[in-house]
N, C-alpha and C positions, 0 to 999 in steps of 0.2 A: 499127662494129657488124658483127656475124658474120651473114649470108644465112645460108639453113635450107641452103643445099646447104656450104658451108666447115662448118657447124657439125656435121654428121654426119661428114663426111671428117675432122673433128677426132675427131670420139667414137670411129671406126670403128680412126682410127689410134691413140687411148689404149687400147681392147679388146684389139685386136693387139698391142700391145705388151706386158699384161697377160702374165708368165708362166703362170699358170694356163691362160688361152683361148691362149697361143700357142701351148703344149705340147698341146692338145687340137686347135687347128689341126694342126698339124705329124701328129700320130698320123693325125687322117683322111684327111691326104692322102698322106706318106713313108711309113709305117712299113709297110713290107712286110719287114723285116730287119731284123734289129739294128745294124747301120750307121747307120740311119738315126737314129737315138735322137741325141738331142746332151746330154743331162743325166738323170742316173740315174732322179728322179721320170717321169720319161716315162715307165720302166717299170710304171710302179705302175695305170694304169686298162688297161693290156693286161691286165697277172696277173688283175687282176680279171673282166674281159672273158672269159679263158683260163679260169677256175674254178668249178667249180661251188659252190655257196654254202656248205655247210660246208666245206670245205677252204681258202675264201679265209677266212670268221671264225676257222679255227685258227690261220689267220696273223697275222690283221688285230687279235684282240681282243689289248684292256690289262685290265684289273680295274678294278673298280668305277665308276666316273663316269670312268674314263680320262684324268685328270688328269697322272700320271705319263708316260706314254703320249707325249702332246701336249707337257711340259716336257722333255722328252727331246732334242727339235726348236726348242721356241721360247727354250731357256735360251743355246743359242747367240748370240742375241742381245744378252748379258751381255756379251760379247765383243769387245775390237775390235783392233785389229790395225794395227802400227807399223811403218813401210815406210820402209829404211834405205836409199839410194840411192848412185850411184857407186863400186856395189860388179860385179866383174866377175861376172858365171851366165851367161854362153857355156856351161857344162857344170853339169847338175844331178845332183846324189847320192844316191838314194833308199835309198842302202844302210844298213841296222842294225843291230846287235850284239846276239844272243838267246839267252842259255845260250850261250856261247861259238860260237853258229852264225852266222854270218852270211846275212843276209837280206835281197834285192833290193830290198824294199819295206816301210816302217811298215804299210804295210797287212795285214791278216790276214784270213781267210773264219771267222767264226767257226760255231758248233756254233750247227745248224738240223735238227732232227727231221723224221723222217716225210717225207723227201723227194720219196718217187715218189706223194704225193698232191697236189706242184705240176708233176712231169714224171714219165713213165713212167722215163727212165733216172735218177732222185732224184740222189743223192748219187755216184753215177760221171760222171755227165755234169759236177758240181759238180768233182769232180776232175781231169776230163780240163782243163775249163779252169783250174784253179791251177795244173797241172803245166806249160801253156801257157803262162800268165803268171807264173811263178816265183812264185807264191803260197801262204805257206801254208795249210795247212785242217784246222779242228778238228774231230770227228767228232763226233757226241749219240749218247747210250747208244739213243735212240729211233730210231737209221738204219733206214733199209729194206735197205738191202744192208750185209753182215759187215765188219767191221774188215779182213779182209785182201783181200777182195776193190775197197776204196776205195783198201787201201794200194798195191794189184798198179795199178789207174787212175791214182791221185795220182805211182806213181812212186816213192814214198820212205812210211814211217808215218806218218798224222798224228798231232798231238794227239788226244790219246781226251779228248771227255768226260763226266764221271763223275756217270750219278744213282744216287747208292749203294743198292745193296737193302737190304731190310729186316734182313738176319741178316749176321751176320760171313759164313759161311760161304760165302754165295752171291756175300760183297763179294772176298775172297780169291778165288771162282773167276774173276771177270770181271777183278780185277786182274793176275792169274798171266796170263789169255787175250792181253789187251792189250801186257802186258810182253811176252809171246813173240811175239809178232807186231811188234815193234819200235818201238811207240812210244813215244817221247823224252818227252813231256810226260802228265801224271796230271792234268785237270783238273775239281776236285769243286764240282759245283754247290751253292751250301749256301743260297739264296734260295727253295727251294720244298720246305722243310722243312714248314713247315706249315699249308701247302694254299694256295689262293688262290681268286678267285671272276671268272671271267671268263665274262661276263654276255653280253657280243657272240658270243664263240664259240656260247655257248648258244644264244644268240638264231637265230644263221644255220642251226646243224645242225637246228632245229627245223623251219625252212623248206624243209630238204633230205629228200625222199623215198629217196633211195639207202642202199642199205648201205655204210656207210665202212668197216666194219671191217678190211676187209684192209690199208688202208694208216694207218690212224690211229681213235682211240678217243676223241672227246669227249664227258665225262661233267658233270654240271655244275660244276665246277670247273677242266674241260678237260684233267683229268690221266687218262691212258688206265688203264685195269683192268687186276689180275694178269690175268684170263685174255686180255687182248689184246697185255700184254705180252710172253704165251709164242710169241704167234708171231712173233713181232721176231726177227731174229739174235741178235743179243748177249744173249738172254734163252734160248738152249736149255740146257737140262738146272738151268733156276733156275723161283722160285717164280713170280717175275715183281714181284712188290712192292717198292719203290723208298720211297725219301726216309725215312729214318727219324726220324719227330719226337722223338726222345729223345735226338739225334746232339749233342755236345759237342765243347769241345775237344780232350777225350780221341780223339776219334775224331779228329785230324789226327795225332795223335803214332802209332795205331797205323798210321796208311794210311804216315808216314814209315819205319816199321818192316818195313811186309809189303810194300816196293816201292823197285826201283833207281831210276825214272822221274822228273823233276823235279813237284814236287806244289804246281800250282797252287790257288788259291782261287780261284772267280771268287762275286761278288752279295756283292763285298765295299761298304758306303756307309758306314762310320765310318771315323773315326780310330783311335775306342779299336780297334776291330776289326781291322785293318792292324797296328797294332801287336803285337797278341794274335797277332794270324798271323806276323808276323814271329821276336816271342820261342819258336813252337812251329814254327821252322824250316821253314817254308813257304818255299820258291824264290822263289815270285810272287803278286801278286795280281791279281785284275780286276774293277774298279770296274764293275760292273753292276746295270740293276736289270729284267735279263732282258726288255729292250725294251718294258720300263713291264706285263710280265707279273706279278709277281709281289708286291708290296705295291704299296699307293699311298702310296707317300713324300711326291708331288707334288714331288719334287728330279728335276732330268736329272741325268744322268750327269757332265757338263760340268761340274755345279757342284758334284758332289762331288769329282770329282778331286782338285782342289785341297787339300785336306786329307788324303788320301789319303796325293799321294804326299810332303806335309811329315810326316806322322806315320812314313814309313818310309825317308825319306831317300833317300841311295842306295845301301841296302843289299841291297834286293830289288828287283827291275824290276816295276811297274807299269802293268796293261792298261787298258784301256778299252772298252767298246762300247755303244750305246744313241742311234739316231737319227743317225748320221751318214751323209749324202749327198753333201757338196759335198766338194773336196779342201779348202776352206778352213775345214769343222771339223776336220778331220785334222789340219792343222796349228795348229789352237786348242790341239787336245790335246797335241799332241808339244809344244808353247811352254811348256805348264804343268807335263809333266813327264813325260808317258805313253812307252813306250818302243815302242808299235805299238796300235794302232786294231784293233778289228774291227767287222766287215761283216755283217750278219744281213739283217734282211728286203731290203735295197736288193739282193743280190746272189738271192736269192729273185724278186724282181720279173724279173729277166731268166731264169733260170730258166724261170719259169712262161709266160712267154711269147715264151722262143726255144733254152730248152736251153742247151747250153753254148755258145752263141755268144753270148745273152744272158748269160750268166753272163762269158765274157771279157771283152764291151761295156761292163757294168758296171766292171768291173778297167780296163779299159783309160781311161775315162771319168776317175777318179775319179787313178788315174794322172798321168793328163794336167795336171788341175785341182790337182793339190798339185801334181806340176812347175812350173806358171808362179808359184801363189801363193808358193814359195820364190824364185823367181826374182825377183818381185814385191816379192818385200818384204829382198830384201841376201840373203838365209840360202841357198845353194847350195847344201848340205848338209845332210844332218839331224841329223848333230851341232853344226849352228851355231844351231839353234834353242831359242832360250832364254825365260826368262820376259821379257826383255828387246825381245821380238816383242808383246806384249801386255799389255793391258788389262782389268778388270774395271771395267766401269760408268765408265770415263774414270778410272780410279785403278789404279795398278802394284799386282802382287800383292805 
């Protein structure tokens, strides 16, 4: 029988070991730097800590009962993963093959809005650390600082990516802008075509007495107004109105038209839809559902994939992004058929609460944690990573 003193020394040491209470030990006591962080969620009650309340709900909300949101995270779990042994990883590979570019890392920073409302230096600071850690980085039409000014920080052009305006006219001038400025990849948001309802974001700016306007516009839908969008960069000498709900297929085949630039899809979640992008000559797609932003599906990302990239073979490379933290959804994704991963709020969370050294922490973190799990599990490389690495629910896909 357990005395009251072993019995707490029991409890105290199952608390402790709790990730949750360990990671919140750890914060009160280390985190004076981002060094100190050992797992990307660390980042996430600093950013909050770091923010004032509507600018953490622009980050933080999903739509409606946030179900999406939450599957985004727990569909991972679907997953399990097949560890080949007596294979030699003395040397791991992270390197990828993208539009004939080669790329240090599956990993990607993907396209995150309104930057200098989680750091005053937003989306340069964002850069300086991908340029540091050979990473790439997608830009949002909502940046706080200009496309060429991220590009002159990152080092090289990013990805642009694309919320179309409402008129051809204004979509041709932001196209032509981007094309001159050098970036290689076009990519058109097409999951908040027709509007969404995120109810948290709402929720927290109401609680917020500040004026946000200068760095971001939450309206109840959370999608910023023409006139907030005129003061954005990428919005001078345009009306500022975005997303057109009347936007078809037709509109992939003109953007192929009015542009050199490879012309992604991203908030792609069907099949038929992959396919349909494929037959209207779409370069790539990216399985997103804008980090549980934009419909409530109630599917993660994770579990669309899979169908995704059967419906497209491998005739176009397919993305991914929604919920991953650990390196071991990275590698979920790459096993099912993803050809690089991106990073949204986890890379945000260090951000907000260390600038670009949080933003490298992050990278470097997340680095780290898909190197051993290749190593882990036989695959040294990322082109040894196959469906042959995993599991759906204890059955092969």
């Amino acid at each position: 029988m357990i005395n009251g003193f072993s019995a707490r020394r029991e409890f105290l040491r199952f608390l402790f070991g709790s990730p949750l209470i360990g990671r919140a030990f750890a914060q009160e006591l280390n985190a004076t730097s981002a060094k100190d962080i050992l797992d990307v969620m660390e980042f996430e009650p600093l950013a909050r800590k770091a923010l004032p309340p509507a600018h953490w709900g622009y980050m933080a909300t999903g739509v409606d009962d946030e179900v999406t949101l939450r599957m985004n995270r727990e569909a991972f779990q679907n997953y399990q993963l097949r560890a080949r042994r007596l294979v030699d990883v003395t040397q791991a590979d992270l390197k990828t093959t993208v539009f004939g570019a080669t790329w240090e890392t599956p990993i990607y920073i993907s396209a995150v809005g309104s930057q200098r409302a989680f750091h005053p230096e937003g989306e340069l600071a964002t850069a300086r650390a991908a340029k540091a850690k050979k990473t790439m980085q997608m830009l949002s039409t909502v940046t706080s600082f200009a496309v060429e000014e991220v590009a002159k920080a990152l080092g090289t052009p990013p990805w642009y990516q694309l919320y179309m305006p409402t008129t051809w006219a204004d979509t041709e001038k932001v196209v032509k802008r981007v094309e001159a400025a050098g970036c290689p990849v076009l990519v058109w948001t097409i999951d908040l075509l027709a509007g969404r309802n995120t109810e948290t974001a709402t929720r927290f700016a109401r609680a917020d007495s500040r004026n946000c306007l200068s760095c971001h516009a939450v309206s109840p839908n959370a999608i910023a107004t023409p006139e907030s969008n005129r003061t954005r960069p990428m919005f001078a000498g345009l009306s500022g109105e975005m997303n057109p709900p009347g936007a078809t297929w037709a509109y992939v085949d003109r953007l192929k038209k009015l542009t050199r630039m490879k012309l992604v899809l991203k908030g792609i979640d069907t099949a038929e839809d992959a396919r349909l992008a494929r037959e209207h000559g779409v370069d790539g797609v990216i399985v997103s559902n804008h980090g549980g932003r934009a419909a409530e599906t109630g599917r993660g990302t994770i579990d669309i994939l899979p169908e995704v990239v059967d419906a497209v073979g491998s005739q176009i490379p397919v993305f991914v992004d929604g919920g991953f933290r650990r390196g071991t959804d990275v590698y979920k994704a790459l096993a099912i058929g993803a050809r690089a991963v991106g990073i949204g709020r986890a890379y945000i969370y260090g951000l907000c609460a260390f600038g670009q050294e949080g933003v490298e922490r992050v990278l470097d973190i997340l680095h780290a944690e898909l190197t051993l799990t290749m190593r882990q599990f036989g695959t040294p490389a990322v082109a040894q990573i196959t469906r042959a690495s995993i599991l759906r629910n204890g059955a092969r896909l």
